[in-house]
C-alpha positions as CSV (number, residue, x, y, z in Angstrom):
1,X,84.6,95.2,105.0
2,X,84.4,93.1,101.9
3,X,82.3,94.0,99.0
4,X,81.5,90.5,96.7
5,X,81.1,90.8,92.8
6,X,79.2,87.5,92.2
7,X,80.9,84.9,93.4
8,X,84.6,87.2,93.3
9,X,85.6,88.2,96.4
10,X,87.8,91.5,96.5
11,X,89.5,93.2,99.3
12,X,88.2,96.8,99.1
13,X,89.5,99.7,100.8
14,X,87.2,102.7,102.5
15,X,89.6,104.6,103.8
16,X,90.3,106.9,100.7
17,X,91.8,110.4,101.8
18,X,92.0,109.5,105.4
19,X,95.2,107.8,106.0
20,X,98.5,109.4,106.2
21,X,100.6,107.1,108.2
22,X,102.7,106.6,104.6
23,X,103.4,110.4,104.3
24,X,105.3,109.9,107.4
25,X,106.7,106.8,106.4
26,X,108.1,108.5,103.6
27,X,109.9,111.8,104.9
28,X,111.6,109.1,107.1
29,X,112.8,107.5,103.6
30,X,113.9,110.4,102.3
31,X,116.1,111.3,105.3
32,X,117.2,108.6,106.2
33,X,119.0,108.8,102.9
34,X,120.2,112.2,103.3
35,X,122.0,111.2,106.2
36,X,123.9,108.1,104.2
37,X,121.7,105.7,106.3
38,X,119.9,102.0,104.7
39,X,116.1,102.8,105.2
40,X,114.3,99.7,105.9
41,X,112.8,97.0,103.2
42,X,109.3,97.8,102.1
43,X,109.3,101.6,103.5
44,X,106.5,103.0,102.0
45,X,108.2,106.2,99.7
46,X,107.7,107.9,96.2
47,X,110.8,108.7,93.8
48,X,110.6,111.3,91.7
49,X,112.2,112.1,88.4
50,X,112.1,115.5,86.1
51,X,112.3,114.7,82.3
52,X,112.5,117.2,79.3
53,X,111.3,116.9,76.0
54,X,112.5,119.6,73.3
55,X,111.6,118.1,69.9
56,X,109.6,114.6,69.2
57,X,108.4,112.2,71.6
58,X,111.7,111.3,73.3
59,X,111.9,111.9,77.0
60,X,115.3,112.7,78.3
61,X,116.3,112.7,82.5
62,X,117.1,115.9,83.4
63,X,119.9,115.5,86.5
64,X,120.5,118.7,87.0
65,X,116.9,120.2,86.9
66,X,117.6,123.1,84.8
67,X,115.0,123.4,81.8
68,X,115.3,125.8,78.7
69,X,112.6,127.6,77.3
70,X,112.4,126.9,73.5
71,X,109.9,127.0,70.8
72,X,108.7,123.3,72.3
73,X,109.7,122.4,75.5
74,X,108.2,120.3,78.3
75,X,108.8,119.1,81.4
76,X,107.6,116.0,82.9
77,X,107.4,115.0,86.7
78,X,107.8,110.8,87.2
79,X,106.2,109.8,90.3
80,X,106.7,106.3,91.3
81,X,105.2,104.8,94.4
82,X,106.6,101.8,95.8
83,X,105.0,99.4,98.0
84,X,102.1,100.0,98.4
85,X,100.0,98.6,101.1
86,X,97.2,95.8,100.4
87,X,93.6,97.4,100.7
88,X,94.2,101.1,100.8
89,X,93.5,104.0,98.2
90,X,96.1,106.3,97.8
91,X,95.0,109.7,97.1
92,X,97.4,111.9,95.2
93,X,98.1,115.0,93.8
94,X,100.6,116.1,92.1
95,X,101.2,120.3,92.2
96,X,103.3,122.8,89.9
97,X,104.0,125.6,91.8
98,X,105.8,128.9,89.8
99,X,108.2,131.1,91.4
100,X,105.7,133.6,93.2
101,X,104.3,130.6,94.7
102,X,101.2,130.1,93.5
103,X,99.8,127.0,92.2
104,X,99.8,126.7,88.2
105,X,98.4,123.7,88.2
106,X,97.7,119.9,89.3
107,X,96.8,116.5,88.7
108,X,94.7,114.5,91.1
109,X,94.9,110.5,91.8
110,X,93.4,107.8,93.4
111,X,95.6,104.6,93.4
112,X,94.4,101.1,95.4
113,X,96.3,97.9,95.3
114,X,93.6,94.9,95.7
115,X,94.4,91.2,96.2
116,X,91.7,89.1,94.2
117,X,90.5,85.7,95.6
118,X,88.1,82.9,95.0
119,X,85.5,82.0,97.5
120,X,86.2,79.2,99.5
121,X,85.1,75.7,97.4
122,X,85.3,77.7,94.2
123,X,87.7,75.9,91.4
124,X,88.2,76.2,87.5
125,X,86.3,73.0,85.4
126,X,87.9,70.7,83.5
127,X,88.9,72.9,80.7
128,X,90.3,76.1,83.0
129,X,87.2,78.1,83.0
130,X,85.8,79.5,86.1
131,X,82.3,80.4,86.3
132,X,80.8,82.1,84.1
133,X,79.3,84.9,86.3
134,X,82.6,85.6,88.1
135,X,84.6,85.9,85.0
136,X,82.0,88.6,83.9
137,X,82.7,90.5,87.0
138,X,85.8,90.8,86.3
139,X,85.9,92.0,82.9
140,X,83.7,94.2,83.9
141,X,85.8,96.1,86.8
142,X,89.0,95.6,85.1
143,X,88.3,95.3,81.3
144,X,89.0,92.1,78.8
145,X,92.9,92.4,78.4
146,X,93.9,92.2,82.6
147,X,90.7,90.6,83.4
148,X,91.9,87.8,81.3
149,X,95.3,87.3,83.1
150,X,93.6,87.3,86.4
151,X,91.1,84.8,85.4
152,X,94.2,82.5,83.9
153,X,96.0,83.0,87.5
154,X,93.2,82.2,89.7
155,X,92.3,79.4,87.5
156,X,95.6,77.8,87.6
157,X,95.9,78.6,91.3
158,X,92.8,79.1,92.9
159,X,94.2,79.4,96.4
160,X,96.3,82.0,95.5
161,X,95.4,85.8,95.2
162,X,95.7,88.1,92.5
163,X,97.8,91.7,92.8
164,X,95.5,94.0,90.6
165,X,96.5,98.1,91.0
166,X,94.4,100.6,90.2
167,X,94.4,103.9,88.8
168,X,92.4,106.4,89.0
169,X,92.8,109.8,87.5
170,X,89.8,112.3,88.4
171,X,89.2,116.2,87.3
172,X,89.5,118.3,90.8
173,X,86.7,120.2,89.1
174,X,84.3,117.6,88.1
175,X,85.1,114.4,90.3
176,X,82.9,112.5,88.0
177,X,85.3,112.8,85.5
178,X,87.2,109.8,85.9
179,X,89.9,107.6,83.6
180,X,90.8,104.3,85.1
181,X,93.1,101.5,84.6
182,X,94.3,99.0,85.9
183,X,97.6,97.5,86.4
184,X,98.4,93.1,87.1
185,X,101.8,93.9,88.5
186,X,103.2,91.5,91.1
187,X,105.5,94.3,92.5
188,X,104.0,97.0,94.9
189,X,104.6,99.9,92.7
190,X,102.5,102.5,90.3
191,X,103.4,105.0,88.1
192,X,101.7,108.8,88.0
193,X,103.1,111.1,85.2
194,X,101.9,115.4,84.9
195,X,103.7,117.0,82.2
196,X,104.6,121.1,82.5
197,X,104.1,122.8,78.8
198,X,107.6,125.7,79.0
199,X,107.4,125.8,75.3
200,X,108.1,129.9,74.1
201,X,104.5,130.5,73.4
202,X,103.7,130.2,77.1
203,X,105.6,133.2,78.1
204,X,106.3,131.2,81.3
205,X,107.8,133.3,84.0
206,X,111.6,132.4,84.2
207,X,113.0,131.5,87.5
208,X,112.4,128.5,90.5
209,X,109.8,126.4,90.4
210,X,108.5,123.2,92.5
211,X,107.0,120.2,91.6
212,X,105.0,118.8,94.4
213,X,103.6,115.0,95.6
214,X,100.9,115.2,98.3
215,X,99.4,112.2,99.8
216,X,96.5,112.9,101.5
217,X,96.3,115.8,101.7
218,X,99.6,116.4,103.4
219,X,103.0,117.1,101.8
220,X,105.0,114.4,101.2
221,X,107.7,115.5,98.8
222,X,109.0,118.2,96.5
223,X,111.5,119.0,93.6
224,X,112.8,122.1,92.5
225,X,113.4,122.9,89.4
226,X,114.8,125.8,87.1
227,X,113.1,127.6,83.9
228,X,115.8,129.3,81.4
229,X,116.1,131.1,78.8
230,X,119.2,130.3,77.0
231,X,118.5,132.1,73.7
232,X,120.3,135.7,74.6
233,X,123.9,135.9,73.7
């Protein structure tokens, strides 16, 4: 089904929370690598990366997934997901779990990739501008900075589409709650951050922990991680 902003035509996608053929897709990534094999161009999959922050706002990789506990100390799960699929919402959340197994914590997010196209007969003037009432819709969905590259693109190429990703953070506990943005990135691929606070004052329990990516609903990958405490002796 297509859903027309004035004269903009955008592929939408209604089939939030109900897809899971790309949870699949990616546990076959992921094993396929395990077993020193090439998984195929344009797999569907997420890579994951643990940072740590002690001091300032410099984020360090963290290889070895062992944290310290220290006056200030974080730890920040980088979820990238790569290709994404034209025309379908992505729902994600991404889970700390502490060493009893319970759930501290998560983040929840909705992520759709749309390709943005002129109606058929539909051109730029003489001077580059499109019409008036379709530039407006797009400002409006995607705000004045991106909605300004995409109106430059379709001017200049009006029978060409434009990649727009967007992102959709929402509170589990009030869904209305919602911070969006969006992303005019050629390449497939969006970025979701949750940051874990280990600083002292936390008294967090020290031990294994696991930060978990589900898409869907479903489980689609987790990292283990340590918590330290590197102050005795």
């Amino acid at each position: 089904m297509m859903r027309i902003l004035c004269l903009l035509v955008l592929s939408l996608a209604l089939v939030a929370g109900c897809t899971t053929d790309e949870a699949d897709e990616s546990r076959l990534y992921e094993a396929q690598l395990v077993a020193g094999e090439e998984p195929a161009d344009g797999d569907f999959h997420a890579d994951v990366d643990l940072y740590r922050r002690y001091t300032g706002d410099k984020w360090m990789l963290d290889k070895d997934h062992k944290f310290a506990v220290k006056d200030e100390s974080h730890v920040r799960g980088k979820v990238m997901l790569r290709n994404l699929r034209q025309d379908r919402t992505y729902s994600v959340h991404l889970v700390w779990i502490r060493p009893d197994g319970a759930e501290m914590f998560r983040r929840y997010a909705e992520v759709t990739r749309y390709e943005v196209g002129l109606p058929w007969g539909v051109t730029a003037d003489s001077t580059g501008t499109l019409p008036e009432a379709m530039a407006q819709a797009i400002t409006d969905r995607w705000g004045d900075k991106v909605g300004a590259k995409v109106l430059k693109r379709l001017a200049a190429a009006p029978e060409e589409t434009v990649p727009v990703t967007e992102r959709l953070w929402k509170n589990a506990e009030d869904l209305g709650d919602i911070r969006a943005k969006a992303y005019l990135n050629d390449e497939p691929v969006v970025q979701l951050i949750s940051n874990l606070n280990i600083s002292r004052e936390k008294e967090r329990e020290l031990g294994d922990y696991i930060f978990r990516i589900y898409l869907d609903r479903r489980l689609m990958k987790e990292v283990p991680f340590t918590l330290e405490d590197r102050s005795a002796g």
